[in-house]
The first five atom37 places (N, CA, C, CB, O) and aatype in JSON, in Angstrom:
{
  "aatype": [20, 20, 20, 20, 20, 20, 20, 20, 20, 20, 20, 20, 20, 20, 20, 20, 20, 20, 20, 20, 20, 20, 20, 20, 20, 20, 20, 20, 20, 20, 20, 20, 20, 20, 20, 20, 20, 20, 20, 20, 20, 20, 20, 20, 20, 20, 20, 20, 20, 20, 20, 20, 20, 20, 20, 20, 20, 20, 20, 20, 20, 20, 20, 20, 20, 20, 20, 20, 20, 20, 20, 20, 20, 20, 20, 20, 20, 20, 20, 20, 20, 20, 20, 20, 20, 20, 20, 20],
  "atom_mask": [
    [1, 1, 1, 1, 1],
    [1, 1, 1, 1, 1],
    [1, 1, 1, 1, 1],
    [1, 1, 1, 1, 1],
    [1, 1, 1, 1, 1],
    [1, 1, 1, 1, 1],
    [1, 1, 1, 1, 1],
    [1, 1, 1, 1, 1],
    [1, 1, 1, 1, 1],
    [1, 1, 1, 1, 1],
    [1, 1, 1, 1, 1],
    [1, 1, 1, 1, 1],
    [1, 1, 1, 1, 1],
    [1, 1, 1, 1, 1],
    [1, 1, 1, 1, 1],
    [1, 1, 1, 1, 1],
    [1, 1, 1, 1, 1],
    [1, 1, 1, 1, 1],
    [1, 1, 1, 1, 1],
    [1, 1, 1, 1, 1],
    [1, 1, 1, 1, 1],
    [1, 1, 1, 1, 1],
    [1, 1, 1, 1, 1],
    [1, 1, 1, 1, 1],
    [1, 1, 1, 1, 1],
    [1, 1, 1, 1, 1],
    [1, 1, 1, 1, 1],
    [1, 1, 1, 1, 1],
    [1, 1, 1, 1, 1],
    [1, 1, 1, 1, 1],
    [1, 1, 1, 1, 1],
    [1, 1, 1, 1, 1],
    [1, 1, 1, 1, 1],
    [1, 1, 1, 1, 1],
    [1, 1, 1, 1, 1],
    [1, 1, 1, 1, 1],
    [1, 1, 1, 1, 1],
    [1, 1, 1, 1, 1],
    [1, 1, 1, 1, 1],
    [1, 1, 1, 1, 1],
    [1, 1, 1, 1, 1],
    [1, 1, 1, 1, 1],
    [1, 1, 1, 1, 1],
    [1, 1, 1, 1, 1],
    [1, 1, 1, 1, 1],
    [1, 1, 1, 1, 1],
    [1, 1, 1, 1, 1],
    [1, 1, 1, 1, 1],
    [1, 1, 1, 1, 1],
    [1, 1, 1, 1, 1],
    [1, 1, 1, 1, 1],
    [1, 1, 1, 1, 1],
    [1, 1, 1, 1, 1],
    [1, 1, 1, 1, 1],
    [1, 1, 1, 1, 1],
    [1, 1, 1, 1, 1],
    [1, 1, 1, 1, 1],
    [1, 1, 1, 1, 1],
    [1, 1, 1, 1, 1],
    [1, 1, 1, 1, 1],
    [1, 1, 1, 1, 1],
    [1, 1, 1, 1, 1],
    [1, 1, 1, 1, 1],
    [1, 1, 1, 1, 1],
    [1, 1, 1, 1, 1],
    [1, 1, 1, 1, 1],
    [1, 1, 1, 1, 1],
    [1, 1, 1, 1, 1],
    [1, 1, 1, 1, 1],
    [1, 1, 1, 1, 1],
    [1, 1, 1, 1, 1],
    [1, 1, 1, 1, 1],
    [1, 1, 1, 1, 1],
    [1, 1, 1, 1, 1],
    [1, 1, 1, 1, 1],
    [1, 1, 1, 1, 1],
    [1, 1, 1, 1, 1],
    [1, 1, 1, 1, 1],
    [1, 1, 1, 1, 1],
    [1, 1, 1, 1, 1],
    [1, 1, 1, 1, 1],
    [1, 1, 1, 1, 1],
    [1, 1, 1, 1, 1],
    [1, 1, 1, 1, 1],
    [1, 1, 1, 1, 1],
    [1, 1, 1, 1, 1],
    [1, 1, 1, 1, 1],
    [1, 1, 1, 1, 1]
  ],
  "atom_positions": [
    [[40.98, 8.62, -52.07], [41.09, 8.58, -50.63], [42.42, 8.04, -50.2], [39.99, 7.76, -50.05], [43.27, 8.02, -51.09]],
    [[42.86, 7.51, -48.81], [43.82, 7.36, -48.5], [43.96, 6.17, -48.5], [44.07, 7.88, -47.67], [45.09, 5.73, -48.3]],
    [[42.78, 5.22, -48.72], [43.07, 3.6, -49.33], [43.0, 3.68, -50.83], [41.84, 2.36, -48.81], [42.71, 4.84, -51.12]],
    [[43.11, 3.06, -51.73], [42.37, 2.41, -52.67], [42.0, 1.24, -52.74], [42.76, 2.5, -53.52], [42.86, 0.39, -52.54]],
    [[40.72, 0.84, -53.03], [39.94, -0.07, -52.59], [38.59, -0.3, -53.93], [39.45, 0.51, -51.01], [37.59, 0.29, -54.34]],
    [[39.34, -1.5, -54.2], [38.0, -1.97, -55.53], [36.55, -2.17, -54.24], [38.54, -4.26, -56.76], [36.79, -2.52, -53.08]],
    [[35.24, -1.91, -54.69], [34.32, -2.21, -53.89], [33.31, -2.44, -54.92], [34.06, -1.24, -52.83], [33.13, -1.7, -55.89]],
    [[32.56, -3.64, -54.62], [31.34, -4.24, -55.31], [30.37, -4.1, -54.07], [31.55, -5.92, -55.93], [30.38, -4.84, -53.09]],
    [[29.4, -2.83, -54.35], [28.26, -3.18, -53.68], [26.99, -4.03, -53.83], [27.93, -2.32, -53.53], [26.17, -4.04, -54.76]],
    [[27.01, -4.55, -53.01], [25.64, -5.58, -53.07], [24.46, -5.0, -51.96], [26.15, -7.4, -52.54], [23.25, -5.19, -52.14]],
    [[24.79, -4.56, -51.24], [23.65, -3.8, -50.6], [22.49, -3.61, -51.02], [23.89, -2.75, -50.39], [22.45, -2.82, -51.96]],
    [[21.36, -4.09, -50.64], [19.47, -3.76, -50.63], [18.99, -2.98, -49.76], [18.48, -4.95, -50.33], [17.85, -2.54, -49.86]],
    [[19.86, -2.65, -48.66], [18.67, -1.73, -47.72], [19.39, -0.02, -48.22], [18.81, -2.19, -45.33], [20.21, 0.41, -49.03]],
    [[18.55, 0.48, -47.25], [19.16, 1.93, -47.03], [19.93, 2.11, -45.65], [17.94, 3.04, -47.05], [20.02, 1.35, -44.69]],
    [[20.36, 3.12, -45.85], [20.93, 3.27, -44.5], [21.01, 4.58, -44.19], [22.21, 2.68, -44.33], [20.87, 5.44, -45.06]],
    [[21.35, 4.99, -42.47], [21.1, 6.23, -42.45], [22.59, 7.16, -42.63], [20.31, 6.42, -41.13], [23.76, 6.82, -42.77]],
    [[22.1, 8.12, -42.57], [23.09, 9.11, -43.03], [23.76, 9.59, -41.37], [22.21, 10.55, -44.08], [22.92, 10.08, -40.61]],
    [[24.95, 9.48, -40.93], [25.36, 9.7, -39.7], [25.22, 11.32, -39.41], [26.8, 9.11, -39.55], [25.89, 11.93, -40.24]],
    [[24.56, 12.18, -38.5], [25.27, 13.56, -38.52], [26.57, 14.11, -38.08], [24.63, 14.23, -37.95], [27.19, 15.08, -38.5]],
    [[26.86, 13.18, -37.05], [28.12, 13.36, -36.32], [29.05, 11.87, -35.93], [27.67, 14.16, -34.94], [28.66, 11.21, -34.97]],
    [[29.9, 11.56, -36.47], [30.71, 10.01, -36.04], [32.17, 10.45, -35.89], [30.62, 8.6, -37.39], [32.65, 11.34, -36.6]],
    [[32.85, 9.8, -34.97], [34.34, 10.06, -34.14], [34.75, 8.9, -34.72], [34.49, 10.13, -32.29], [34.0, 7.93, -34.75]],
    [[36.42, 8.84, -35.44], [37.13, 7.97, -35.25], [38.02, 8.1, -34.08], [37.66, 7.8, -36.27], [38.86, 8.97, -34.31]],
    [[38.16, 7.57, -32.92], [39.36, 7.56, -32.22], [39.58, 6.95, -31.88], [39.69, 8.04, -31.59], [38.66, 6.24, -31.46]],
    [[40.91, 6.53, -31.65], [42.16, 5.44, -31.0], [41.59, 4.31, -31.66], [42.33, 5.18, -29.08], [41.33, 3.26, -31.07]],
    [[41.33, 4.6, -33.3], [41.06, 2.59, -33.65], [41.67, 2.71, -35.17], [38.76, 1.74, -33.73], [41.51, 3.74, -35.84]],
    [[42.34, 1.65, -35.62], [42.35, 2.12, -36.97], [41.26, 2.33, -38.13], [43.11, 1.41, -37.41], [40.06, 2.14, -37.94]],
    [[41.77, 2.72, -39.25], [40.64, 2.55, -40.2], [39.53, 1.52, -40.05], [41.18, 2.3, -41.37], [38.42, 1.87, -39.66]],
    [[39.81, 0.27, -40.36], [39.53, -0.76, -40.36], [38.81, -1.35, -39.71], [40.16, -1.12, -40.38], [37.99, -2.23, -40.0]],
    [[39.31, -0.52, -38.04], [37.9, -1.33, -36.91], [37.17, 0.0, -36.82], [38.41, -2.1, -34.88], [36.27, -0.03, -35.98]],
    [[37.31, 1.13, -37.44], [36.29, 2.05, -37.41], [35.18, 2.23, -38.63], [36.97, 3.21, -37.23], [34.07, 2.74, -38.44]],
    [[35.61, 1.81, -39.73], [34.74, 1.17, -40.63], [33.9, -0.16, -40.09], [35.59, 0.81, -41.8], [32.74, -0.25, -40.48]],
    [[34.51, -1.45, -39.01], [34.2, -2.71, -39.31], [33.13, -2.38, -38.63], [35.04, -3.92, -39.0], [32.15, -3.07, -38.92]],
    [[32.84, -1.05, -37.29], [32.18, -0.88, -36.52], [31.27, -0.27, -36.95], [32.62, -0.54, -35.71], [30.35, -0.9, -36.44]],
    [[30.76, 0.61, -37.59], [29.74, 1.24, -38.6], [28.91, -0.01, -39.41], [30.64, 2.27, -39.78], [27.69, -0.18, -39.38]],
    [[29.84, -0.76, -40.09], [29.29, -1.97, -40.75], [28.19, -2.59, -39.99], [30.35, -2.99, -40.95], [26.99, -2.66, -40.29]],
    [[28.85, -3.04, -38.91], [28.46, -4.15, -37.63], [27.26, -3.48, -37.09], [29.73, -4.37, -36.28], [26.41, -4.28, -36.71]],
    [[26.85, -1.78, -36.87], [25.96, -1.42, -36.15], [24.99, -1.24, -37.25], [26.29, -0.34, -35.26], [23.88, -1.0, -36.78]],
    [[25.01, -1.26, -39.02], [23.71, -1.39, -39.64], [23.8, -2.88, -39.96], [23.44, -0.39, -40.95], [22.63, -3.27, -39.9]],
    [[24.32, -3.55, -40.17], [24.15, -4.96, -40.15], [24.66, -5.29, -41.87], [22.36, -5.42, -39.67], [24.06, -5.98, -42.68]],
    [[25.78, -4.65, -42.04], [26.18, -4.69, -43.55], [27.69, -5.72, -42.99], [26.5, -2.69, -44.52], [28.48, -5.38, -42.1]],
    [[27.73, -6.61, -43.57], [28.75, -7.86, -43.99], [29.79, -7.19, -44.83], [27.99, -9.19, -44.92], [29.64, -6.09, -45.36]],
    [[31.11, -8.16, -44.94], [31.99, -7.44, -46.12], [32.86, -9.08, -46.1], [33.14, -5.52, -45.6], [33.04, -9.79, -45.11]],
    [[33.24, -9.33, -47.37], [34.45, -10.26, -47.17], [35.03, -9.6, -48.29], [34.29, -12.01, -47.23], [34.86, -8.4, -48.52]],
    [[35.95, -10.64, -49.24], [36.89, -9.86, -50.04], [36.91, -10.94, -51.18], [38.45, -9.45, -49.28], [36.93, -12.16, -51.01]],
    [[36.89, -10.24, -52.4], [36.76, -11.89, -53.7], [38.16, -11.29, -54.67], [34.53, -12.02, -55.21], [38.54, -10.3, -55.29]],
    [[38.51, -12.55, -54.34], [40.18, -12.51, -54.72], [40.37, -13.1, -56.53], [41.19, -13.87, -53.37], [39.89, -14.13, -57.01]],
    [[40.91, -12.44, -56.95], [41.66, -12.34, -58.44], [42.63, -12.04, -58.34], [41.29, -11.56, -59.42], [42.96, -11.24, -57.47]],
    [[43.8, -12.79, -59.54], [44.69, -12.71, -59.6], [45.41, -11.34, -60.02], [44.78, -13.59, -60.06], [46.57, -11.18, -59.64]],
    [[44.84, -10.4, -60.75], [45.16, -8.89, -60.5], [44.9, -7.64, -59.76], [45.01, -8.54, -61.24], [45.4, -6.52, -59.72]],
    [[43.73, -8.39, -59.07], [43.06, -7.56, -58.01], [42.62, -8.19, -56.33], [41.73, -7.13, -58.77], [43.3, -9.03, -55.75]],
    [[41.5, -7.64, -55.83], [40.81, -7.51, -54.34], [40.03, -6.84, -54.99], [41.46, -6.86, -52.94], [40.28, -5.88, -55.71]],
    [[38.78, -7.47, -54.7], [37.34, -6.68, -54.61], [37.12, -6.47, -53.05], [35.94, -7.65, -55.33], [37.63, -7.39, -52.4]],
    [[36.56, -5.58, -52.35], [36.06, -5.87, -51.2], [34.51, -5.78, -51.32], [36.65, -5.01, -50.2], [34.04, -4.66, -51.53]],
    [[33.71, -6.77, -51.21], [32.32, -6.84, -50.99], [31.5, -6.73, -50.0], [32.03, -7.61, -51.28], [31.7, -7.3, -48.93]],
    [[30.12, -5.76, -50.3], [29.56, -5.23, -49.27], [28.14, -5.89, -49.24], [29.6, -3.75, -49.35], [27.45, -5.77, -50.25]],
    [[27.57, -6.68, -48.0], [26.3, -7.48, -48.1], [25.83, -7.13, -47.55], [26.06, -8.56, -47.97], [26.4, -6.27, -46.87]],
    [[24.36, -7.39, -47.26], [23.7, -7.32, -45.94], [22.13, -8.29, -46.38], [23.44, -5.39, -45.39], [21.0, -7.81, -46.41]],
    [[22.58, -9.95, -46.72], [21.72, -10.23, -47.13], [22.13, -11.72, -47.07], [21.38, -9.52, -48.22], [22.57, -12.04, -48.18]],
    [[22.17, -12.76, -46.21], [22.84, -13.98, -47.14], [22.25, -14.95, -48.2], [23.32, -14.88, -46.31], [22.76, -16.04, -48.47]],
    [[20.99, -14.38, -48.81], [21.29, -14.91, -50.07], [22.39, -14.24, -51.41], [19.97, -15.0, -50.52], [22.47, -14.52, -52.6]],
    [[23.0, -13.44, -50.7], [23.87, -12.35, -51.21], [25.13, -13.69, -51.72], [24.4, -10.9, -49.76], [25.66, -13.62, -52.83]],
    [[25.38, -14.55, -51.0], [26.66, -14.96, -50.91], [26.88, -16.29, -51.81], [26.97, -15.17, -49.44], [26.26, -17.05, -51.07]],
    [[27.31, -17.1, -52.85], [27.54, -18.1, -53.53], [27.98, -18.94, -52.9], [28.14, -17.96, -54.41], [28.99, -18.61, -52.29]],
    [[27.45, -20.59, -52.67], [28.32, -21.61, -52.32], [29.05, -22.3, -52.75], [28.03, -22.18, -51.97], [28.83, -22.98, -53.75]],
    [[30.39, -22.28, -51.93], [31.21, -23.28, -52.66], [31.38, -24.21, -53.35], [31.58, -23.61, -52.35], [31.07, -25.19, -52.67]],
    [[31.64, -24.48, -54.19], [31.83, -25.67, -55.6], [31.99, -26.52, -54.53], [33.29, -25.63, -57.0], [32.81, -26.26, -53.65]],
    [[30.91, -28.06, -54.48], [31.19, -29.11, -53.45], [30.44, -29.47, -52.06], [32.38, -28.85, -53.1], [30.22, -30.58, -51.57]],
    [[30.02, -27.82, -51.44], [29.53, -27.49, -50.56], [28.29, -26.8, -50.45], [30.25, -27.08, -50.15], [28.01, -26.19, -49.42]],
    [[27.47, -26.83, -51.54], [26.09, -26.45, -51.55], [25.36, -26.99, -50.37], [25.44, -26.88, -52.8], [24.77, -26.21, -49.62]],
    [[25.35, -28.18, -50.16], [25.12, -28.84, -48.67], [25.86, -29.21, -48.03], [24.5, -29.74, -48.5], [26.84, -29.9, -48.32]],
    [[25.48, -28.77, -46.88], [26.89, -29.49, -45.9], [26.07, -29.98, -44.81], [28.31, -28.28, -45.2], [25.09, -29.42, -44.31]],
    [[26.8, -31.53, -44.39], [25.46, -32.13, -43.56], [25.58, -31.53, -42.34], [25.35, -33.81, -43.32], [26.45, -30.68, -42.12]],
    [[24.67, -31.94, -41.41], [24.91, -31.48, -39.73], [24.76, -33.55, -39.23], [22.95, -29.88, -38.8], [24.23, -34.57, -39.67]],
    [[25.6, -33.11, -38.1], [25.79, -34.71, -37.57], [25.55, -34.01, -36.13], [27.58, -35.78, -37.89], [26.02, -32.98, -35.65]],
    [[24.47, -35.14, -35.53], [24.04, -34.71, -34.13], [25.1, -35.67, -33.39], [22.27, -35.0, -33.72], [25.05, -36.68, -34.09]],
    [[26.03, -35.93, -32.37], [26.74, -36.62, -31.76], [26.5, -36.06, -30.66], [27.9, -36.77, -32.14], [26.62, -34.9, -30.29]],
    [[25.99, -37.46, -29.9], [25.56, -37.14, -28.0], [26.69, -36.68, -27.6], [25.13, -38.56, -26.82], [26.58, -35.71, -26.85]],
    [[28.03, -37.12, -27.88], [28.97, -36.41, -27.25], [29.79, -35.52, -27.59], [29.53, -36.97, -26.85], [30.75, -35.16, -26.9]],
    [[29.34, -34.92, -29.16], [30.26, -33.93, -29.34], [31.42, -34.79, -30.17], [30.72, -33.22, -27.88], [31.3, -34.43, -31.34]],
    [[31.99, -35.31, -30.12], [32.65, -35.95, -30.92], [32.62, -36.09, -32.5], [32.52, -36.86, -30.45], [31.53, -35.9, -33.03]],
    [[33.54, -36.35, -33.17], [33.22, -36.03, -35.07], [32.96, -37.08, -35.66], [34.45, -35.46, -36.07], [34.0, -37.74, -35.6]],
    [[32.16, -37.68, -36.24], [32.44, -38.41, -37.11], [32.98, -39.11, -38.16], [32.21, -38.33, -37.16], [34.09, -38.59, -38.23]],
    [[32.93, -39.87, -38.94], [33.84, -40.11, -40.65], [33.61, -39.17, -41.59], [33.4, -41.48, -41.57], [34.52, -38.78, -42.32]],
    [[32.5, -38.75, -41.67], [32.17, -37.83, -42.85], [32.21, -36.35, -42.35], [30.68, -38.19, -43.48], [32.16, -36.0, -41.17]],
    [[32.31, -35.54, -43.42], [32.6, -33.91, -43.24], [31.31, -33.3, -43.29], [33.59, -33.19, -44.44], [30.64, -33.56, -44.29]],
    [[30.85, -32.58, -42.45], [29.96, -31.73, -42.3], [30.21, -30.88, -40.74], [28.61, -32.53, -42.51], [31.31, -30.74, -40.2]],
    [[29.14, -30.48, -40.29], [28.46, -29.73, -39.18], [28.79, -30.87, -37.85], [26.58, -29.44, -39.57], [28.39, -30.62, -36.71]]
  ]
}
């Protein structure tokens, strides 16, 4: 095609088959992001040093947590304000 593009699908559902879809006046990118967005399929990108995967979800147990960040707390503050410690 006119990208090349490593892709790891992770996808569980199905999806439908379009009969008729228009790209116009958007690039690739927001005309793909928009197809994504209307079946509810996610994408980020998992980076190596010889490559780009782009990954396709639609699930978030789909996604690994960060080394460190398996929990991340939530801090309720009446005013909005941050606390000492890192979380929510």
């Amino acid at each position: 095609g006119e990208h090349q593009v490593n892709v790891e699908d992770k996808l569980t559902g199905s999806y439908r088959v379009w009969d008729y879809c228009v790209q116009y006046q958007e690039s690739s990118l927001d005309f793909i992001s928009r197809l994504m967005e209307l079946e509810g399929i996610a994408y980020h990108f998992s980076h190596e040093a010889d490559k780009h995967t782009l990954v396709l979800t639609d699930a978030a147990t789909q996604h690994q947590p960060f080394s460190g960040y398996e929990v991340i707390p939530y801090h309720q503050t009446p005013s909005g304000g941050s606390t000492d410690e890192e979380g929510i």
